[in-house]
C-alpha atoms as a printed R data frame, in Angstrom:
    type eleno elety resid chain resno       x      y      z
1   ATOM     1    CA   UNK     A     1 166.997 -4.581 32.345
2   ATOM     2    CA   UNK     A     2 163.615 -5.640 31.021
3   ATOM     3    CA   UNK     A     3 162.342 -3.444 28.027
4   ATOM     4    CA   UNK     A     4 158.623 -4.327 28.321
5   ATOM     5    CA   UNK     A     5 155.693 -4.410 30.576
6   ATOM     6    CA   UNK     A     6 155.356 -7.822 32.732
7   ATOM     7    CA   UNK     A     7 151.429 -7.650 31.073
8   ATOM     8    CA   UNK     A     8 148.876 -5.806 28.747
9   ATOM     9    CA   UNK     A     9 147.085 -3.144 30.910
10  ATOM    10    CA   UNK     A    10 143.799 -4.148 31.720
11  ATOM    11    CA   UNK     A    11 140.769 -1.888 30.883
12  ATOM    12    CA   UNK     A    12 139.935  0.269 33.598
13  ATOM    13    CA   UNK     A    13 136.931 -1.245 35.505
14  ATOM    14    CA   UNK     A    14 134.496  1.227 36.776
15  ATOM    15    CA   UNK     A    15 134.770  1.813 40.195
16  ATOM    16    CA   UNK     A    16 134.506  3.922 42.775
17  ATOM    17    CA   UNK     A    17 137.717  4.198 45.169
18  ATOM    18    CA   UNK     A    18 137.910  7.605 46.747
19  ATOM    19    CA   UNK     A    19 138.960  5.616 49.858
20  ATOM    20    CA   UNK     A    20 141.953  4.245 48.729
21  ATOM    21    CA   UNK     A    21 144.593  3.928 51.296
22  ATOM    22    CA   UNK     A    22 147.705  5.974 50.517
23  ATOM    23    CA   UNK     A    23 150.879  6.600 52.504
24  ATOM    24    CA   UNK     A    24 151.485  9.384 54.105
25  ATOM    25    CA   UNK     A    25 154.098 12.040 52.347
26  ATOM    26    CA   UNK     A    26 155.830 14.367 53.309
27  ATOM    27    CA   UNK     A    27 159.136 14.267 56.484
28  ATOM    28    CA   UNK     A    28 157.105 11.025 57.255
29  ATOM    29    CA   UNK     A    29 157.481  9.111 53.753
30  ATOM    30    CA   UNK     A    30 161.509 10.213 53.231
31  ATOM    31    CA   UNK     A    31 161.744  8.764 57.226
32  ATOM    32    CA   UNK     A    32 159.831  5.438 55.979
33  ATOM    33    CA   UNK     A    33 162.565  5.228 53.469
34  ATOM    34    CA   UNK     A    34 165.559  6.063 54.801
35  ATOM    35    CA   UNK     A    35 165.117  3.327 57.396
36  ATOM    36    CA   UNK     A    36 165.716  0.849 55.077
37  ATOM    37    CA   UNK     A    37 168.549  2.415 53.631
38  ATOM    38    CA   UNK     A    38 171.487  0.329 55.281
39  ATOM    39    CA   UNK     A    39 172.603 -1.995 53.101
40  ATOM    40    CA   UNK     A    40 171.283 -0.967 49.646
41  ATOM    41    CA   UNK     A    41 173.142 -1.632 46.692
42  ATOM    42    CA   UNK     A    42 171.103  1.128 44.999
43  ATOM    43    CA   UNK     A    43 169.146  3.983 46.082
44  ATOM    44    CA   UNK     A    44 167.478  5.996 43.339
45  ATOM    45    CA   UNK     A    45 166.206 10.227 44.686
46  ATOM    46    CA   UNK     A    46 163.315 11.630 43.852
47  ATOM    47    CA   UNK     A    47 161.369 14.656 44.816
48  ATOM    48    CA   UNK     A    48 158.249 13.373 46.026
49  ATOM    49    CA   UNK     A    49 156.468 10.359 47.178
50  ATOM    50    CA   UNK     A    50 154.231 10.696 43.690
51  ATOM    51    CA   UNK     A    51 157.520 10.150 42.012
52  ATOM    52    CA   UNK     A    52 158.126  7.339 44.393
53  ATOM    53    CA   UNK     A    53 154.605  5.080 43.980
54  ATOM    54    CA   UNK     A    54 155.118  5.736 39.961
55  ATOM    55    CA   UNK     A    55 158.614  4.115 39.997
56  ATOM    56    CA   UNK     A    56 157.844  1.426 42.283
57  ATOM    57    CA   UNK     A    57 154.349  0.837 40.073
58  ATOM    58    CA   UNK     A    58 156.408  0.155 37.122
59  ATOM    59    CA   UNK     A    59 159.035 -1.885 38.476
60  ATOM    60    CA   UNK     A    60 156.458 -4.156 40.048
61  ATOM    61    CA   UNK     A    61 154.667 -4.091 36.401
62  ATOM    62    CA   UNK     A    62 158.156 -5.552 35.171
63  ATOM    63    CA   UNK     A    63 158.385 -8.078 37.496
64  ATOM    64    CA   UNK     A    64 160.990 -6.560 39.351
65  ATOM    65    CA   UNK     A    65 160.670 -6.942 43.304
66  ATOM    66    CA   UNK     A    66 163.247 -3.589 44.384
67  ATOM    67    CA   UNK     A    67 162.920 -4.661 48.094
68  ATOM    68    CA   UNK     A    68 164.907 -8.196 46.952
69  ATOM    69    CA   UNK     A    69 167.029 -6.260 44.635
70  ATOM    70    CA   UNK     A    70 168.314 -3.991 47.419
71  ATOM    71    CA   UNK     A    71 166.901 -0.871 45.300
72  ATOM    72    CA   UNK     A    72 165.264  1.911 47.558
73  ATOM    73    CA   UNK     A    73 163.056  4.862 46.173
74  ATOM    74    CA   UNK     A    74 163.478  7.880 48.682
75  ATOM    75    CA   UNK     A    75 161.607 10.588 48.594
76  ATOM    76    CA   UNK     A    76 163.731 13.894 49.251
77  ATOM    77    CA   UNK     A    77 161.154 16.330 49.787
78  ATOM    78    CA   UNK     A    78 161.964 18.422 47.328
79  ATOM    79    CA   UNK     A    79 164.238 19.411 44.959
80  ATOM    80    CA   UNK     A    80 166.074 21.739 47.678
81  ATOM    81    CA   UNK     A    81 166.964 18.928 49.898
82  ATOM    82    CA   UNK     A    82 168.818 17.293 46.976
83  ATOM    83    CA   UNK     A    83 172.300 18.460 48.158
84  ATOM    84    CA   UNK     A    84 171.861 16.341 51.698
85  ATOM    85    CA   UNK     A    85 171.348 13.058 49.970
86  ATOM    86    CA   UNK     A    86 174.183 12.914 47.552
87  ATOM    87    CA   UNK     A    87 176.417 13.850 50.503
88  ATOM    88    CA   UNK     A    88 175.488 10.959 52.033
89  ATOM    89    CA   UNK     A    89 174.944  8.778 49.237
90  ATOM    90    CA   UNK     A    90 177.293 10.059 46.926
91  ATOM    91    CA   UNK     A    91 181.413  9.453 46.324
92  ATOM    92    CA   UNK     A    92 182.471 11.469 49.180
93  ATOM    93    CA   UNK     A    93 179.182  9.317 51.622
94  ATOM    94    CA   UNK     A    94 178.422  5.740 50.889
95  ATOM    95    CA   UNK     A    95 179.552  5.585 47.474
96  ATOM    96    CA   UNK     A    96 176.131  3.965 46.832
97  ATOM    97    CA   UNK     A    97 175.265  3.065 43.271
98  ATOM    98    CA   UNK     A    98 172.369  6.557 42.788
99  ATOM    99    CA   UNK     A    99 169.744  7.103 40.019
100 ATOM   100    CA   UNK     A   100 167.438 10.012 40.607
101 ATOM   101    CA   UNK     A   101 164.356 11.759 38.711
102 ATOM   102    CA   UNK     A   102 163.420 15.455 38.931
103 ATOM   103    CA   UNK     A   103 161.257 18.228 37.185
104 ATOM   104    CA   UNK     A   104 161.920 20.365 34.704
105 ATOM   105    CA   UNK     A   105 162.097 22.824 37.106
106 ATOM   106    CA   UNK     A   106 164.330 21.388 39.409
107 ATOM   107    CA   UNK     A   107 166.940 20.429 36.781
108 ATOM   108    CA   UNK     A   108 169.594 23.245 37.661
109 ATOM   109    CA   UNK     A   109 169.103 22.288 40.889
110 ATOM   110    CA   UNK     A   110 169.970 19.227 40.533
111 ATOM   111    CA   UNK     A   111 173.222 19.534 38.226
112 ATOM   112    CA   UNK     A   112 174.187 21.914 40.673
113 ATOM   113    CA   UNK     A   113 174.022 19.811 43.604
114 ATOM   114    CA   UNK     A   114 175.979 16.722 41.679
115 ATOM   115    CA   UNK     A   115 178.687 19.061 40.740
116 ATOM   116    CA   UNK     A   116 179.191 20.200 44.066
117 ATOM   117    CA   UNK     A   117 179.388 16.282 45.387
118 ATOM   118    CA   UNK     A   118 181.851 15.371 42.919
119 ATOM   119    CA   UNK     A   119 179.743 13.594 39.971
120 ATOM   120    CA   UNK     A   120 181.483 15.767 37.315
121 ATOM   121    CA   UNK     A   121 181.452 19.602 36.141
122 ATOM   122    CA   UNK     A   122 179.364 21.682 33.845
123 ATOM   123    CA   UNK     A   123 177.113 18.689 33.545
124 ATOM   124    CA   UNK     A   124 174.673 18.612 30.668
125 ATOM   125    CA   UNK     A   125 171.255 16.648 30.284
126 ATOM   126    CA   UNK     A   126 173.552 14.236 28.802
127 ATOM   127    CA   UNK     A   127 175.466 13.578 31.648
128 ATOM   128    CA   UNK     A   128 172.751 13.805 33.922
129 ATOM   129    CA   UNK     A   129 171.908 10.781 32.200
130 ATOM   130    CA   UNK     A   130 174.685  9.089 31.987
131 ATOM   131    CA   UNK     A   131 174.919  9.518 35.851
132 ATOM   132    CA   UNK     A   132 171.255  7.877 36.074
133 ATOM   133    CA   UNK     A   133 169.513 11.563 36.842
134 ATOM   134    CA   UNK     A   134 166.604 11.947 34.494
135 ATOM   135    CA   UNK     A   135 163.802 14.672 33.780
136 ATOM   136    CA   UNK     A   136 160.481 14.739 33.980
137 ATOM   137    CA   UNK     A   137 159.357 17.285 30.977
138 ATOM   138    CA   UNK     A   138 156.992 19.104 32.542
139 ATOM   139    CA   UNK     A   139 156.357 16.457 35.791
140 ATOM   140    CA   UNK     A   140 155.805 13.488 36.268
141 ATOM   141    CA   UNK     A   141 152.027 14.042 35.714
142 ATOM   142    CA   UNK     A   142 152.937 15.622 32.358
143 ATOM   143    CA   UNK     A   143 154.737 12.423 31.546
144 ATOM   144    CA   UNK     A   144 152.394 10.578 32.490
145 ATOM   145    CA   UNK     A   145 149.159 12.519 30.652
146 ATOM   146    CA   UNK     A   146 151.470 12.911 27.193
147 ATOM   147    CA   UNK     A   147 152.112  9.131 27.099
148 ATOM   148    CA   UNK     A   148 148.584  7.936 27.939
149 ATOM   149    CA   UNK     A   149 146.877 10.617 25.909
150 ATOM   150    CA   UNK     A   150 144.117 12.816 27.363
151 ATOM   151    CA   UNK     A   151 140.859 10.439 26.455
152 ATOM   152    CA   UNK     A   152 142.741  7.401 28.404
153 ATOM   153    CA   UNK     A   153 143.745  9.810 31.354
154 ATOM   154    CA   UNK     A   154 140.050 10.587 31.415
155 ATOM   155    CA   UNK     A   155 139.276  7.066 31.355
156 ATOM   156    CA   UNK     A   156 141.392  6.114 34.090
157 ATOM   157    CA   UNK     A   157 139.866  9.137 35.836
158 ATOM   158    CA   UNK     A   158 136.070  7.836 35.439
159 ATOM   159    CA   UNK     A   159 137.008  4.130 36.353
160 ATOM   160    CA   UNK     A   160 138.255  5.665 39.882
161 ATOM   161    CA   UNK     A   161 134.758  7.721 40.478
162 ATOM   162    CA   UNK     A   162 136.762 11.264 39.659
163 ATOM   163    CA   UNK     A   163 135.446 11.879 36.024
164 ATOM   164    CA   UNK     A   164 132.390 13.659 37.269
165 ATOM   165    CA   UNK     A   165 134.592 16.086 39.412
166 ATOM   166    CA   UNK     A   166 137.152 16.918 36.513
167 ATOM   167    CA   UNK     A   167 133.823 17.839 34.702
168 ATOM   168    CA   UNK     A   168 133.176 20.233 37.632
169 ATOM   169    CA   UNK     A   169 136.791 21.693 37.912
170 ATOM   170    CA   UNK     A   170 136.650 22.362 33.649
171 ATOM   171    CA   UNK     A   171 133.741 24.809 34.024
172 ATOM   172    CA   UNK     A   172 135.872 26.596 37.022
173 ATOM   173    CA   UNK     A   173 136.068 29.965 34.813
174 ATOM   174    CA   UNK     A   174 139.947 30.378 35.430
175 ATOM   175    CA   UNK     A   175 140.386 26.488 33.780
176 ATOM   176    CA   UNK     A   176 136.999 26.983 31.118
177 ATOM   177    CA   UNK     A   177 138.664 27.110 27.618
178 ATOM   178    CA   UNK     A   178 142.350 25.834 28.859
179 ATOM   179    CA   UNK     A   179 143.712 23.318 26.719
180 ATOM   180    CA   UNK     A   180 142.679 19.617 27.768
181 ATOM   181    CA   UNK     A   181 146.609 18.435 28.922
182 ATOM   182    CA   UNK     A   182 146.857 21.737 31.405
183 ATOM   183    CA   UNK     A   183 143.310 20.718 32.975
184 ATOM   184    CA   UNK     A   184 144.033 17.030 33.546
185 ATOM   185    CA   UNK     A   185 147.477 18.357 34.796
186 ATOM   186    CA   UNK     A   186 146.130 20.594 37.234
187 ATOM   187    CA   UNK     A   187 143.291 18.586 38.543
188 ATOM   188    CA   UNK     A   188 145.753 15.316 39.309
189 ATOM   189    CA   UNK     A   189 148.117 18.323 41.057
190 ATOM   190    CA   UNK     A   190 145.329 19.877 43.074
191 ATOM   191    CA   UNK     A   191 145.435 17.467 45.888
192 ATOM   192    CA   UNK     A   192 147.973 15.796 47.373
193 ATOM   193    CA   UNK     A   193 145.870 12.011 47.843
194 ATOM   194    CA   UNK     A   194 144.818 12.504 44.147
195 ATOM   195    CA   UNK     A   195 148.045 13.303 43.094
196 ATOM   196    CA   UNK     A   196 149.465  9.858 45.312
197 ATOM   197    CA   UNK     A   197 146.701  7.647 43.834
198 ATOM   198    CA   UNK     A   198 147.126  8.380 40.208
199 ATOM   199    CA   UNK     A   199 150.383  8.098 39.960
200 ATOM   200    CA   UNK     A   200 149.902  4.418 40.333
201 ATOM   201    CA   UNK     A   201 146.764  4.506 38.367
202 ATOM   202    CA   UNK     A   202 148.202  5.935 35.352
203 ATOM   203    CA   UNK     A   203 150.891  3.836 35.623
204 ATOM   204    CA   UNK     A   204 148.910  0.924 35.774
205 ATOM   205    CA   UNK     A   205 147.060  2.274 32.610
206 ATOM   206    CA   UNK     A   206 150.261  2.153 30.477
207 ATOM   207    CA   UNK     A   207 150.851  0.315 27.888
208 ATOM   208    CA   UNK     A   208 154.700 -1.230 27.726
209 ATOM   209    CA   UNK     A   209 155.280  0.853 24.628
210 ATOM   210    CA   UNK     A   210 153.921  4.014 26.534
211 ATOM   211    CA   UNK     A   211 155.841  4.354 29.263
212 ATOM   212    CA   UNK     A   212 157.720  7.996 29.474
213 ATOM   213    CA   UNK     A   213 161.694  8.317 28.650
214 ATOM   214    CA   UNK     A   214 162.439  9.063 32.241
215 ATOM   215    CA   UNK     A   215 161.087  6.640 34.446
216 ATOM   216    CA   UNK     A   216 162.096  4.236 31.929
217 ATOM   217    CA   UNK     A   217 165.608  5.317 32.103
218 ATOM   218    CA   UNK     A   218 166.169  5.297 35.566
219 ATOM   219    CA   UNK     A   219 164.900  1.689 36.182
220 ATOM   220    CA   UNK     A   220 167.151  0.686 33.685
221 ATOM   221    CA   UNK     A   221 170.154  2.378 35.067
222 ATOM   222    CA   UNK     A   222 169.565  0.711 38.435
């Protein structure tokens, strides 16, 4: 699979876009999915439809088109409803060709649930890996805010109108003296459409020699 970015990012112009149209998450975006998933050669899991736009960001900033590859992104819903999906999707299911990306968090979860549908036993990172399953070290936002570096989040931030209110939310007394990386964290976490739109923004922001181990890795496994 390709290596690099399909072009340079472009300096953020600023703009105001707090009206940006973004799918709805949620039961309704793992439905979207799942109705295209007859027929895929590959279907790569992830817990939420942040984790979702990111992937599909980068794989359209490759050049890749996943639709005409037969690769599908679904949403899960959670970390919780792992179990379902490789049941379906897994050896004893489909036998479909599976990636996946989780939290931290949500690792044991994970290597639980792909032990108990037959990917292996007393799995490791390594096999995680090696099964396409990758980590996101904290989140994806993490990632995403450790590879860009806070002064480029922030840019990204002011280009889309939201600079201003991050200034607000780093006075809030319970976030005043928190390290920048927790406060750029929490404010793209706070709200669900912020959350959906900048994980394409960042994204967008990245330059090819940027872009975080895990979403990396799972592209190229699939």
């Amino acid at each position: 699979m390709q290596s690099g970015l399909g072009d340079r990012p472009r300096k953020p112009q600023r703009r105001r876009m707090r009206g940006d149209a973004v799918p709805e998450g949620g039961p309704q975006a793992t439905s979207r999915a799942l109705a295209r998933a007859e027929g895929a050669r590959a279907i790569v899991l992830v817990e939420g439809l942040s984790d979702q736009i990111a992937l599909e960001t980068l794989a359209t900033r490759r050049g890749r088109n996943l639709d005409r590859e037969g690769v599908l992104v679904v949403p899960i819903g959670g970390a919780q409803a792992i179990g379902q999906f490789l049941a379906r999707f897994g050896p004893r299911g489909s036998d479909t060709r599976l990636a996946g990306l989780c939290d931290v968090g949500e690792e044991a979860v994970f290597k639980r649930n792909l032990e108990r549908a037959g990917f292996g036993t007393r799995l490791t990172r390594t096999d995680m890996e090696r099964l396409g399953f990758h980590v996101c070290v904290v989140d994806l936002e993490d990632e995403l805010i450790r590879a860009l570096e806070p002064v480029s989040v922030e840019a990204v931030l002011d280009a889309h109108g939201d600079l201003g209110a991050f200034r607000t939310f780093q006075m809030q007394p319970a976030w005043r003296g928190q390290s920048i990386e927790r406060q750029l964290r929490r404010f793209l976490g706070s709200a669900d459409r912020r959350k959906l739109r900048y994980a394409r923004f960042l994204v967008e922001a990245l330059d090819p020699a940027q872009v975080p181990r895990p979403l990396d890795a799972v592209l190229a496994h699939i």
